[in-house]
C-alpha positions in Angstrom: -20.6 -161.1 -246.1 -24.3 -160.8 -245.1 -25.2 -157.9 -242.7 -28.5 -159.1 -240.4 -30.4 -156.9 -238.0 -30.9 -158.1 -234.1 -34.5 -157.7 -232.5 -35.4 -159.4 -229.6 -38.5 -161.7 -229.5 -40.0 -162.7 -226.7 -36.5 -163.5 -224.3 -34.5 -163.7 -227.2 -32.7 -161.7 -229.4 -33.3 -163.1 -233.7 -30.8 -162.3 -236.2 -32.9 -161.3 -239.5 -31.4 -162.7 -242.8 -32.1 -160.8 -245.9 -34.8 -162.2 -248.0 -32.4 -162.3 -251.2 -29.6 -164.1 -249.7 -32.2 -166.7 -248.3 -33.4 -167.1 -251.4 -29.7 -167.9 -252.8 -28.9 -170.3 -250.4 -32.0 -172.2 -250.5 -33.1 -171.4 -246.8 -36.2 -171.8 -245.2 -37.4 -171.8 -242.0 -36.0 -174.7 -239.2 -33.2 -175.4 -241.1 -29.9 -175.3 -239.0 -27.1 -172.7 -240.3 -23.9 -171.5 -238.9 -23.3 -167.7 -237.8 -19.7 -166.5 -237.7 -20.7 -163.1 -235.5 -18.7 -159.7 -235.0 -20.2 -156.6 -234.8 -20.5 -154.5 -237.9 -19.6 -151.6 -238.8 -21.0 -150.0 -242.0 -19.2 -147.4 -243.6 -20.8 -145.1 -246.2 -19.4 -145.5 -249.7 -19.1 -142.3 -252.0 -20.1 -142.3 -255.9 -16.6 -142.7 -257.9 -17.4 -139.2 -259.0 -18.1 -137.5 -255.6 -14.1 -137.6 -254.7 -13.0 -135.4 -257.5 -16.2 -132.9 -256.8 -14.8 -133.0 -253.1 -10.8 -131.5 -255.0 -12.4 -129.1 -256.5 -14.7 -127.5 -253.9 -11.7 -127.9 -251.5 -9.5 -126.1 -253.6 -12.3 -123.2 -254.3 -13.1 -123.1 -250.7 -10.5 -123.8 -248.7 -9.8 -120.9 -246.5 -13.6 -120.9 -245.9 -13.8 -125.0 -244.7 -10.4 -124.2 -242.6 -12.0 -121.3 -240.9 -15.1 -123.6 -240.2 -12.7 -126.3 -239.1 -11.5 -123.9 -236.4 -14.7 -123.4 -234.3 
């Protein structure tokens, strides 16, 4: 899946296709493409370590993040 950025120009709005996956598919500019278009919606994506780091602060802390929680 390829994630592009809208910005208008002039009366219309341009859909920006990363340079990379341009390069990969061998586009340049005029040629025709298709678009299959939904709005995205990015979700961060923690380090395989950071989960574990989250346990063990939680369990240190807890009574302190609950009380935080309740404000």
């Amino acid at each position: 899946m390829v994630v592009g950025k809208i910005r208008k120009v002039g009366n219309s709005l341009v859909i920006t296709v990363p340079r990379e996956e341009a390069e990969a598919l061998e586009l340049h500019e005029g040629d025709l493409v298709t678009v299959d278009i939904r709005k995205a919606e990015l979700r961060p994506v923690l380090r395989p370590g950071l989960p574990p780091l989250a346990e063990e602060s939680w369990e240190r802390n807890k009574e302190g993040y609950r009380y935080l929680a309740g404000r």
